[in-house]
C-alpha positions as CSV (number, residue, x, y, z in Angstrom):
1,X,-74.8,55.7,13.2
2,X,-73.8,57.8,15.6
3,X,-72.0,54.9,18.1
4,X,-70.2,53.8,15.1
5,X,-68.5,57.4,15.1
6,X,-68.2,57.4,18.5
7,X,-66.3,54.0,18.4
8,X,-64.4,55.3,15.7
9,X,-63.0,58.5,17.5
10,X,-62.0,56.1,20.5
11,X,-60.2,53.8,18.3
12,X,-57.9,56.2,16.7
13,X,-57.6,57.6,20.3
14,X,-56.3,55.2,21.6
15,X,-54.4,53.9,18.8
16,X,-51.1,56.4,19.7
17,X,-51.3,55.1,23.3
18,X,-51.1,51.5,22.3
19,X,-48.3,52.4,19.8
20,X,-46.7,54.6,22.9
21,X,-47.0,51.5,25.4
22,X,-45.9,49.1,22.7
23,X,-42.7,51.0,22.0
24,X,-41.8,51.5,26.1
25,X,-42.1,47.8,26.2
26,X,-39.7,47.3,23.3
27,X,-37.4,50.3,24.5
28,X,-37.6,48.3,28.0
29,X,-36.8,44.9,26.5
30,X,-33.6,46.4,24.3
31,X,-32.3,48.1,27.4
32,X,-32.5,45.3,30.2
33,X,-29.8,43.4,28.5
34,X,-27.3,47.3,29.2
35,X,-28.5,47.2,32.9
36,X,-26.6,43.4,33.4
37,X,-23.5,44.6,32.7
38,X,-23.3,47.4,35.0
39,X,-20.6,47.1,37.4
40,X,-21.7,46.0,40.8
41,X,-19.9,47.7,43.6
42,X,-19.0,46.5,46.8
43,X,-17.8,48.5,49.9
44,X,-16.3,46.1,52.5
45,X,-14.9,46.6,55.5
46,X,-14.7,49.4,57.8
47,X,-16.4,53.3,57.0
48,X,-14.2,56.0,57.5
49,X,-15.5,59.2,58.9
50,X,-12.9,61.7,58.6
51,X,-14.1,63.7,62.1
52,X,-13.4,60.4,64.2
53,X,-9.3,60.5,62.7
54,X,-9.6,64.4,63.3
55,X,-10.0,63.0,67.3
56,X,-7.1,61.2,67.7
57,X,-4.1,62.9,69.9
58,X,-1.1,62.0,69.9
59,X,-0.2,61.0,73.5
60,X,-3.4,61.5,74.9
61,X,-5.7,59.1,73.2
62,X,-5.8,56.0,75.0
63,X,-6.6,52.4,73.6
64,X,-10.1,52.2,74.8
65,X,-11.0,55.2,73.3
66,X,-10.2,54.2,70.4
67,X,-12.3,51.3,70.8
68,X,-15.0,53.7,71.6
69,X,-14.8,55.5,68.8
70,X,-13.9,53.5,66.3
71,X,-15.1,50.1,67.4
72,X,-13.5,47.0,66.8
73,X,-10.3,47.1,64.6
74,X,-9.9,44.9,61.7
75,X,-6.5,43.7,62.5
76,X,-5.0,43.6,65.8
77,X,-0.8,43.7,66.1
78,X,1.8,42.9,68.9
79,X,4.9,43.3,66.7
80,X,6.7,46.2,67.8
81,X,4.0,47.6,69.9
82,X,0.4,47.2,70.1
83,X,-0.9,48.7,66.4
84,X,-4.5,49.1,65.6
85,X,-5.6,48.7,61.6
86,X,-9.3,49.5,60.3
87,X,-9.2,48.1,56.5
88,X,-11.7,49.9,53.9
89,X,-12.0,48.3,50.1
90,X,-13.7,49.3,47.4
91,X,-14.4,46.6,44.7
92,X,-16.0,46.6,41.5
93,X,-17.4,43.5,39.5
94,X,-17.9,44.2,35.7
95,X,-20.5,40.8,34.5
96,X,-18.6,38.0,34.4
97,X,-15.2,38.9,35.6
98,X,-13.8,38.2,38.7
99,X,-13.7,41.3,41.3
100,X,-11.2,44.0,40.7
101,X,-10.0,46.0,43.8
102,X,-10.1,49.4,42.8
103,X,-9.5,51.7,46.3
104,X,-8.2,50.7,49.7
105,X,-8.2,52.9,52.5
106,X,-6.3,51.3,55.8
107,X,-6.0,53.2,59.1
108,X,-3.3,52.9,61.2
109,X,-3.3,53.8,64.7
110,X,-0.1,52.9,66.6
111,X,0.3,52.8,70.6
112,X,3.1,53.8,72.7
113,X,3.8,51.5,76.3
114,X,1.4,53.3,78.0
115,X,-1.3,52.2,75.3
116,X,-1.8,56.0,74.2
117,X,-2.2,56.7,70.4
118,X,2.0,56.9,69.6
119,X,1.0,57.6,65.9
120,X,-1.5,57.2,63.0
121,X,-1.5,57.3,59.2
122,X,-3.7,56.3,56.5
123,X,-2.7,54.5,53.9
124,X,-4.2,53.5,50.3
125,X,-4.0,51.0,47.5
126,X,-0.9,52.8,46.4
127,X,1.2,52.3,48.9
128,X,0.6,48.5,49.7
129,X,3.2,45.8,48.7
130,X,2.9,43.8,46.3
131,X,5.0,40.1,47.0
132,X,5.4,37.7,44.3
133,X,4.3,34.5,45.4
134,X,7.3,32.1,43.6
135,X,6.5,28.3,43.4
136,X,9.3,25.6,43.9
137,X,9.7,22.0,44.5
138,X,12.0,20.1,45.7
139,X,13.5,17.0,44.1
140,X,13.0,13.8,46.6
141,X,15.5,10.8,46.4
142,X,14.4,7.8,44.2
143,X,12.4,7.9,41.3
144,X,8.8,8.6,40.1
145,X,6.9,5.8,38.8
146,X,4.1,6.0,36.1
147,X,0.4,4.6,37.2
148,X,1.4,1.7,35.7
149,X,4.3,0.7,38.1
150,X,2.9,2.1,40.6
151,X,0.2,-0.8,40.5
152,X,2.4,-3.6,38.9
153,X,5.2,-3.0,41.4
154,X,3.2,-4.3,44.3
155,X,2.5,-7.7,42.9
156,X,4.2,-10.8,44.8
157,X,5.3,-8.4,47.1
158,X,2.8,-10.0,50.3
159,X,4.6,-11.3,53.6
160,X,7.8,-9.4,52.9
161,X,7.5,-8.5,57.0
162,X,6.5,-4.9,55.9
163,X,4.7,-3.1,58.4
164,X,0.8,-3.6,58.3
165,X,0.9,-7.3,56.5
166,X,0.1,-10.1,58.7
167,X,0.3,-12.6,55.9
């Protein structure tokens, strides 16, 4: 008589921490479907560190420093001097869309003829430019023809002397 108490007070024992584990398994199962559509973020590019653009003199800086301490640029110009540009961007992915650019940092470091630092600035997402892209085409000579004529209008047309027919 006595084990059939004892199995009794363990069975209602562990009763509410079946019913607990039961309901964190549900809870679990009704949440994973929220965690795939969190926004995936992506850095890419260069990290700024705001002490390395506090080191940068004008006129005293030279190129290879700058090298040094920044390492290799992101984009290298010629036009109107040597120019320098480290490109930070931020981009966020929300489930199926496609990736959304939400902060761009872009350091420019600009050298004078004697390749020391002639200027700097940092620039964001705000002040880029945005350049419509407008499509045109231009009309050729002659006419278009339909798949049709383009496959009926070579019959008969062998030996002519056209180039490439040896018939």
């Amino acid at each position: 008589m006595r084990l059939i108490e004892q199995a009794k007070i363990r069975q209602t024992v562990s009763h509410p921490i079946r019913r607990a584990s039961q309901a964190a398994v549900v809870l679990a199962a009704l949440l994973a479907p929220l965690q795939a559509c969190a926004p995936v973020i992506d850095n890419r590019g260069y990290v700024f560190d705001e002490r390395q653009i506090d080191s940068l003199k004008k006129g005293r800086t030279n190129m290879q420093a700058v090298q040094d301490s920044f390492g290799s640029p992101s984009t290298v110009t010629k036009l109107n001097g040597n120019a320098f540009y480290y490109v930070n961007s931020r981009f966020v992915t929300e489930s199926y869309r496609a990736p959304k650019e939400v902060e761009r940092k872009v350091l420019a470091i600009y050298f004078a003829a004697d390749n020391t630092v002639k200027d700097f600035a940092v620039y964001g997402l705000d002040d880029g430019i945005i350049v419509p892209i407008i499509q045109r085409t231009t009309q050729t000579q002659g006419q278009e023809l339909s798949i049709l004529g383009q496959i009926f209008g070579n019959l008969g047309r062998f030996g002519d002397n056209a180039p490439g027919s040896d018939f």
